[in-house]
Backbone as CSV, one residue per row, in Angstrom:
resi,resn,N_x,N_y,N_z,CA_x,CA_y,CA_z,C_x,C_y,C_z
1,UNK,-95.477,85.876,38.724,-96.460,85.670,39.761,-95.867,86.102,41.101
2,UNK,-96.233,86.851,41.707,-95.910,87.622,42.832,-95.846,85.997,44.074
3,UNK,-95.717,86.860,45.153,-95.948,86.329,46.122,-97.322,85.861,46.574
4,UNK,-98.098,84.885,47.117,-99.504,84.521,47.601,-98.969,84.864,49.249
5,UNK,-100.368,85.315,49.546,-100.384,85.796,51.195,-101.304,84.581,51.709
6,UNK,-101.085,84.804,53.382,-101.971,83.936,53.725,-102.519,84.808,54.553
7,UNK,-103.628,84.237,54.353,-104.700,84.863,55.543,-104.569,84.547,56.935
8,UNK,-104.687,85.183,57.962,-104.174,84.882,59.310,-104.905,85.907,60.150
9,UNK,-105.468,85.795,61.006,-106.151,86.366,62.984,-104.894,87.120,63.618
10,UNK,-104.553,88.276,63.782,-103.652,88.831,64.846,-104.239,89.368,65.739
11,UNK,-103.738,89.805,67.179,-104.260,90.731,68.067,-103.293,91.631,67.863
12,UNK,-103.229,92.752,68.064,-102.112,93.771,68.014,-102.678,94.691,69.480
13,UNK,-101.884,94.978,69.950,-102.043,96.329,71.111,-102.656,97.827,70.540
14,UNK,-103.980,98.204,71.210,-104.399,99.408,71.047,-103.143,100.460,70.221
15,UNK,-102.035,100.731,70.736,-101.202,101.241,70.378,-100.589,101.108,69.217
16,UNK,-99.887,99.907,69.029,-99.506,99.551,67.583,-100.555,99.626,66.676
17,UNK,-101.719,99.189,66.775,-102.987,99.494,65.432,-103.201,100.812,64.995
18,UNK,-103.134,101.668,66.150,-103.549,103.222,66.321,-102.102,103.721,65.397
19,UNK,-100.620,103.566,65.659,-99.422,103.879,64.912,-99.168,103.145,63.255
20,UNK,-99.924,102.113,63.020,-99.982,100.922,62.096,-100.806,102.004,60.643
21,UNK,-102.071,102.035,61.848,-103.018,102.762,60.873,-102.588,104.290,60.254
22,UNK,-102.233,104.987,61.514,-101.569,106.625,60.967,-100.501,106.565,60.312
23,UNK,-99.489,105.595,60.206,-98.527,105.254,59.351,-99.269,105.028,57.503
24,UNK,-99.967,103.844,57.593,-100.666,103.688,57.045,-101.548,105.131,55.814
25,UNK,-101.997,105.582,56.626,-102.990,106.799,55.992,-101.826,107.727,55.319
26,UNK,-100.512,107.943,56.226,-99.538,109.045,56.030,-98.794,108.689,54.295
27,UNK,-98.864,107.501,54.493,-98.618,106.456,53.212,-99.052,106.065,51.882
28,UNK,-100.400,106.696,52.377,-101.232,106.069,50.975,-101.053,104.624,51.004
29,UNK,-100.513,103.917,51.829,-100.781,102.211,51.373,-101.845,101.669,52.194
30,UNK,-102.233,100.656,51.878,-103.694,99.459,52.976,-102.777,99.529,54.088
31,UNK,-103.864,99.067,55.009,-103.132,98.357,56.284,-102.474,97.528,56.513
32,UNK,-102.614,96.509,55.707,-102.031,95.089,55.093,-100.961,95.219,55.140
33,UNK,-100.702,96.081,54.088,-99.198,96.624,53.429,-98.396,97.711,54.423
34,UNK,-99.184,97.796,54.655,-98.237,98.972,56.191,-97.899,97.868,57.009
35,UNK,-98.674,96.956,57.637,-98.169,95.963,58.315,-97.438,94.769,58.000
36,UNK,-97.455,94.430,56.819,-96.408,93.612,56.063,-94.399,94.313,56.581
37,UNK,-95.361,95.747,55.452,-93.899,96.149,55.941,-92.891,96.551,57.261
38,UNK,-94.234,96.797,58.417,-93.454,97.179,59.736,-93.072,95.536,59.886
39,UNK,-93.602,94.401,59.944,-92.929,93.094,60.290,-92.050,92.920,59.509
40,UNK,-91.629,93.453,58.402,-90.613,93.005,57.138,-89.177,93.647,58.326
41,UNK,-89.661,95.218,58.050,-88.036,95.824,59.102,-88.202,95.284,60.042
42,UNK,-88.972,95.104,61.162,-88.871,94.291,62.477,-87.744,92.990,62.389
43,UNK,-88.136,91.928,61.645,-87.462,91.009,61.383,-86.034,91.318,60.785
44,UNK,-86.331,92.575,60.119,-84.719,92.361,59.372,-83.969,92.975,60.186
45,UNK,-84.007,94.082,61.076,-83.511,94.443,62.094,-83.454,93.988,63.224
46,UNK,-83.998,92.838,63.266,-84.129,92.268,64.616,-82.665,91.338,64.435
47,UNK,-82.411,90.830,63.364,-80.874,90.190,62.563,-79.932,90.440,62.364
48,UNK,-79.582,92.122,62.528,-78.774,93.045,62.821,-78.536,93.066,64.134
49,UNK,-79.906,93.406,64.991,-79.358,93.463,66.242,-78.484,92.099,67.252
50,UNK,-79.121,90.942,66.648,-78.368,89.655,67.014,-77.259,89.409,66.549
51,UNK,-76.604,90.284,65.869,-75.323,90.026,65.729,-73.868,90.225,66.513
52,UNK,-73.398,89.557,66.972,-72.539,89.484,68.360,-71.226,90.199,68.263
53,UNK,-71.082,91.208,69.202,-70.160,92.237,69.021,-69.192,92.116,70.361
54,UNK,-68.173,91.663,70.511,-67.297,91.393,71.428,-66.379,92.993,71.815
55,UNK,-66.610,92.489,73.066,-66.730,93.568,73.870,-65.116,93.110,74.879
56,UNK,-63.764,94.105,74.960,-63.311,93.650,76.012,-63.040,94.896,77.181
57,UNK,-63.175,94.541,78.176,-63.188,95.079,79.549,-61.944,95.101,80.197
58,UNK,-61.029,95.988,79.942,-59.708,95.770,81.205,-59.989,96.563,82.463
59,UNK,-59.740,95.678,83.407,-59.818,96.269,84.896,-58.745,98.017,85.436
60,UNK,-59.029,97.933,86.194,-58.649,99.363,86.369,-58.646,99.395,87.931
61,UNK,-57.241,99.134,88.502,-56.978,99.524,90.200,-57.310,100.688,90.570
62,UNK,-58.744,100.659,91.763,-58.683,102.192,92.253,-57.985,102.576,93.491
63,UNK,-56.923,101.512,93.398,-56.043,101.554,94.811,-56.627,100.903,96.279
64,UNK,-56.235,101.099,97.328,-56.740,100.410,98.624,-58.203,101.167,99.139
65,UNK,-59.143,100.402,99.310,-60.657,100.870,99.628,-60.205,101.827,101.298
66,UNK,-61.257,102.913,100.973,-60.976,103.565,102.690,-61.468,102.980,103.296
67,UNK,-62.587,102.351,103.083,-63.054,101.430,104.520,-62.912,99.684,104.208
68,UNK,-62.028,99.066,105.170,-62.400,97.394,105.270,-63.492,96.550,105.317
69,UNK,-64.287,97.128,106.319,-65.736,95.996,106.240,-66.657,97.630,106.729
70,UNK,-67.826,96.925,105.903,-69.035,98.018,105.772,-70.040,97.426,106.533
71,UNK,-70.048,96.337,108.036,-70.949,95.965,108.194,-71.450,97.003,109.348
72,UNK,-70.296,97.952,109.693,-70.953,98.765,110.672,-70.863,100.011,110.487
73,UNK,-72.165,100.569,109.741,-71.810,101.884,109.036,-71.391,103.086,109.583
74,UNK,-72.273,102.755,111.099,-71.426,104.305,111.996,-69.988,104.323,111.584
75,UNK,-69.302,103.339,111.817,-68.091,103.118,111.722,-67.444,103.568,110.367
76,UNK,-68.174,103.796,109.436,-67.755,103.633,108.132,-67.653,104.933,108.010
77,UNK,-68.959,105.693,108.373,-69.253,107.352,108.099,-67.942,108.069,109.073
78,UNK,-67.888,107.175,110.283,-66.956,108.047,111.214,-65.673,107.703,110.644
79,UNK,-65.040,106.936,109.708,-63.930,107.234,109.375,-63.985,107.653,107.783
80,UNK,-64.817,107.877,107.432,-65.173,108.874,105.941,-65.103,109.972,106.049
81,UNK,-66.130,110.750,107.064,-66.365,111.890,107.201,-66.076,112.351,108.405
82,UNK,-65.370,111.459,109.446,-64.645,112.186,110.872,-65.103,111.890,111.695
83,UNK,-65.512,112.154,113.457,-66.073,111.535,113.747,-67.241,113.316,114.375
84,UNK,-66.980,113.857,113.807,-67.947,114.694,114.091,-69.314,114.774,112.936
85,UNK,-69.527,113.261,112.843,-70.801,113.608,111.433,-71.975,113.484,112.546
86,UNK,-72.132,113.149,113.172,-73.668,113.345,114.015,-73.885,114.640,114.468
């Protein structure tokens, strides 16, 4: 005895019904079954993607910044680019 389905109301987005269905037709299967199966990989890939992949980051000195404080940018450009930038 297979599996029993339940009957259930979805809304789906113009888009996904329109890709659901041409999937569907490209398939030879119902809609049902096209949509069974896009939620089947959804879910099972969605379990893959939650799987936690540690990541480490070592810092990297880019030496002493050319400018000290950036609150006065003339100041910043005129000792970046000289003081002939205007």
């Amino acid at each position: 005895m297979g599996i029993k389905g339940i009957r259930t109301t979805i809304t789906l987005d113009e888009d996904m019904f329109a890709r659901l269905k041409q999937e569907s037709v490209a398939k030879d299967v119902s809609f049902k079954e096209m949509l069974n199966e896009a939620v089947r990989s959804g879910l099972t890939s969605k379990s893959i993607r939650t799987a936690t992949t540690t990541y480490t980051i070592e810092p990297e000195s880019l030496g002493k910044p050319a400018v000290n404080n950036l609150d006065n940018i003339g100041e910043v450009i005129a000792t970046l680019e000289g003081e002939s930038w205007c």
